[in-house]
C-alpha positions as CSV (number, residue, x, y, z in Angstrom):
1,X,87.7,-91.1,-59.6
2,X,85.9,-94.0,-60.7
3,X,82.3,-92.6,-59.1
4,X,82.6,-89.5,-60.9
5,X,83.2,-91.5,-64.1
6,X,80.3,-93.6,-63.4
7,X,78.3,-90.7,-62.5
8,X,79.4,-88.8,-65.6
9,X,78.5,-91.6,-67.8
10,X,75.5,-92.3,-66.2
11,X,73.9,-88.7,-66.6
12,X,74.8,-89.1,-70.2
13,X,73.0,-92.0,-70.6
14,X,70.1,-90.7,-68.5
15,X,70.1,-87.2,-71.2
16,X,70.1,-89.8,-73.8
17,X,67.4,-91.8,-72.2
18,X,65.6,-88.7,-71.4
19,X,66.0,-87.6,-75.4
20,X,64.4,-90.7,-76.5
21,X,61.1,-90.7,-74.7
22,X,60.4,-87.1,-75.0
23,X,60.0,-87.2,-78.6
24,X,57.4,-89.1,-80.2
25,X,59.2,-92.6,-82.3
26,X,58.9,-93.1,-85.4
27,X,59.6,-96.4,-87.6
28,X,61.9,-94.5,-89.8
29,X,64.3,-93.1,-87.3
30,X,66.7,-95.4,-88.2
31,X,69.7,-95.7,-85.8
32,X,68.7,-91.8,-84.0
33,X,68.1,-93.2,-80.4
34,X,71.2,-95.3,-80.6
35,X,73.6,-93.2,-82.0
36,X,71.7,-90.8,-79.0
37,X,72.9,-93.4,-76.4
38,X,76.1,-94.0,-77.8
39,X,76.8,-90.6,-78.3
40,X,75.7,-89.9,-74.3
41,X,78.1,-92.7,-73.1
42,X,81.0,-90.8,-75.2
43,X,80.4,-87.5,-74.0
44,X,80.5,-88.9,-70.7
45,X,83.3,-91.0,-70.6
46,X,85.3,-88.0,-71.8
47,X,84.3,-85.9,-69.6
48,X,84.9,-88.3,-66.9
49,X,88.4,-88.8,-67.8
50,X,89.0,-85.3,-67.8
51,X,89.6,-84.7,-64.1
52,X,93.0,-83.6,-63.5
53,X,96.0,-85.3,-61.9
54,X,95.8,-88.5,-59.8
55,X,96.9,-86.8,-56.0
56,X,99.8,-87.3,-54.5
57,X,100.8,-89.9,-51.9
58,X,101.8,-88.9,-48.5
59,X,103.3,-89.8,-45.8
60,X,101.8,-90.2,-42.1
61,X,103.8,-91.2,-39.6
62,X,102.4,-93.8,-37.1
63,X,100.9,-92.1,-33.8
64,X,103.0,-92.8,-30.7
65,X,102.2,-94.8,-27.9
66,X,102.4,-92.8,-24.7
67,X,102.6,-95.0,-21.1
68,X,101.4,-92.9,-18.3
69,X,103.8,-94.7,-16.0
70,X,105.5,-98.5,-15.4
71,X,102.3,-99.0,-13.4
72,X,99.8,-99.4,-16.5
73,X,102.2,-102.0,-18.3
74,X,101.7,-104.4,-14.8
75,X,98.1,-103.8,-15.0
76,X,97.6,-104.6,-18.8
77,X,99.7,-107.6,-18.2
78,X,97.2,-108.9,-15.7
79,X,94.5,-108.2,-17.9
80,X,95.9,-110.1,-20.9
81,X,96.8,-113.1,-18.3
82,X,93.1,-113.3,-16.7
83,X,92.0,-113.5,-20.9
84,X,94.3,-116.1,-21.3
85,X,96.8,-114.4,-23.3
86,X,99.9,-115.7,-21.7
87,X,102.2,-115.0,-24.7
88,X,101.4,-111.3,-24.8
89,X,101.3,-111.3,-20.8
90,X,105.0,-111.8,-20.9
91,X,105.8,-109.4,-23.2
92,X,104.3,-106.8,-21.3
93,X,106.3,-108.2,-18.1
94,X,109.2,-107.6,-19.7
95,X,108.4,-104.4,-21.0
96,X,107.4,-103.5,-17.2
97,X,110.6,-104.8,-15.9
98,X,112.5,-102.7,-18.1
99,X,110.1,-99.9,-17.5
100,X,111.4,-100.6,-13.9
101,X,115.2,-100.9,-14.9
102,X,114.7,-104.4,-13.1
């Protein structure tokens, strides 16, 4: 939501912008091409706000981990051993023993 209100306001300020150098200036405009700038970032921020309820949150549940067979847990405990991650080579030992009903 906060890109379409920075979008919104920046095309207001780029019609404003736009306003300005199309017509020729004068020195007794006064406060025209301000209040034209002014008035851009209003209509914009307005319009920007106006975009309908914030969505609703929802719930995913976590995909599940599927093991082929007790075969894969030996192998990715050998892995994680020959990279030297004994801590996590254990745990998938164990899991592979239980795997086993060992």
């Amino acid at each position: 939501m906060l890109a379409y209100v920075k979008t919104t306001a920046m095309a207001g300020f780029g019609l404003a912008m736009l306003a300005a150098a199309v017509t020729p200036a004068a020195a007794d405009r006064g406060g025209d091409i301000a209040a034209g700038i002014i008035g851009g970032a209003i209509v914009g921020g307005i319009i920007g706000q106006n975009s309908g309820p914030p969505p609703q949150r929802v719930y995913v549940a976590p995909a599940r981990e599927y093991r082929r067979d007790c075969g894969e847990l030996r192998e990715r405990a050998e892995y994680a051993e020959d990279r030297g991650m004994y801590e996590r080579a254990r745990h998938l030992r164990r899991e592979y023993r239980a795997c086993r009903g060992d």
